[in-house]
C-alpha positions in Angstrom: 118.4 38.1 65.7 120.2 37.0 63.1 120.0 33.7 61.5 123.2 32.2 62.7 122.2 33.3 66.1 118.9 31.5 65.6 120.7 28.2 64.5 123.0 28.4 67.1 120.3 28.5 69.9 118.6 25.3 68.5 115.7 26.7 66.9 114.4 25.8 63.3 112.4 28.4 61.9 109.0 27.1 60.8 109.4 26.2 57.2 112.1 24.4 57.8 111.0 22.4 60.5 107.7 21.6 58.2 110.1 20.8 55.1 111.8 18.1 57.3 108.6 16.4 59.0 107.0 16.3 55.3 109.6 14.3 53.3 109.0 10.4 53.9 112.0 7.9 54.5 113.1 6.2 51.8 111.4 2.8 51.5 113.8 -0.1 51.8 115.1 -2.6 49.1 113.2 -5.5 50.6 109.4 -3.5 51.0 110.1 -2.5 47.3 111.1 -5.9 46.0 107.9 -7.4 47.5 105.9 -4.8 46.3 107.2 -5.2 42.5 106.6 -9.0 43.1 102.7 -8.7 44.1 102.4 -6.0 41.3 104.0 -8.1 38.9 101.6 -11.1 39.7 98.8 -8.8 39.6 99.5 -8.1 36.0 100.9 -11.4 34.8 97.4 -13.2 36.4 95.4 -10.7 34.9 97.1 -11.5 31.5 96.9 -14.9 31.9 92.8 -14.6 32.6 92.3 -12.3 29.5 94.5 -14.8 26.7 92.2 -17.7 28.8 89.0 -16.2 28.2 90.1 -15.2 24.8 91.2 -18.1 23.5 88.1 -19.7 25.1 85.7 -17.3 23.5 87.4 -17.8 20.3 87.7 -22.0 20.4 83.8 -21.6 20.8 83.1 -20.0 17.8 85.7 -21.7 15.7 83.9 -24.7 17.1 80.3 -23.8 16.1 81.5 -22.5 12.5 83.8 -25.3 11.6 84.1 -28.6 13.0 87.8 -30.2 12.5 90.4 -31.8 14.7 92.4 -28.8 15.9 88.8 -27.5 17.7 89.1 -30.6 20.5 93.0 -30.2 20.5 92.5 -26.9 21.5 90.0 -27.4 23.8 92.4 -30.0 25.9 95.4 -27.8 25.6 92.9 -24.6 27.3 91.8 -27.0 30.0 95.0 -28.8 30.5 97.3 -25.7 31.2 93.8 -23.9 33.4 94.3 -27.4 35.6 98.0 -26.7 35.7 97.8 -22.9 36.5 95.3 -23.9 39.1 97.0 -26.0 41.0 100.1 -24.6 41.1 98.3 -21.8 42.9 96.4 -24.2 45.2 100.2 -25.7 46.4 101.7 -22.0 46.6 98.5 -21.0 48.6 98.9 -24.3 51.2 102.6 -23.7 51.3 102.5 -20.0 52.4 99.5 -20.7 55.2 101.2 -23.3 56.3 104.4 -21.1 56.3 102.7 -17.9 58.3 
């Protein structure tokens, strides 16, 4: 048979038909703007733990080696904006339980 023949009875030869079933559908423009949001806050709440810990790590020895006035202003700024981060998160969290 030849191959217009084939098409024009309806069948697919079989690397075709496997070509077809093998490509996925394209993801929509909402699934991928929620998915570069979670991504996005993985990264940004990653950042924001290492420049904590960091800045921690470093006010402790700055601390130990010298002891002036910018050491304790430091040390309110870190725990002040660690409150802040943290409870923004705790009010996102309630608002999206309380949402689903």
């Amino acid at each position: 048979m030849t191959p217009a023949a084939v098409m024009e009875l309806g069948h697919v030869p079989r690397d075709q038909a496997q070509d077809q079933h093998d490509t996925p559908l394209p993801t929509p423009p909402r699934e991928k703007k929620a998915k570069t949001i979670k991504r996005l806050s993985y990264v940004l709440g990653f950042l924001y733990s290492s420049v904590l810990i960091i800045l921690a790590a470093m006010l402790l020895v700055t601390t130990t080696l010298v002891n002036s006035k910018w050491s304790s202003i430091i040390t309110i700024y870190i725990t002040v904006s660690g409150f802040i981060i943290l409870a923004t998160l705790i009010v996102d969290v309630k608002l999206f339980t309380r949402r689903i």
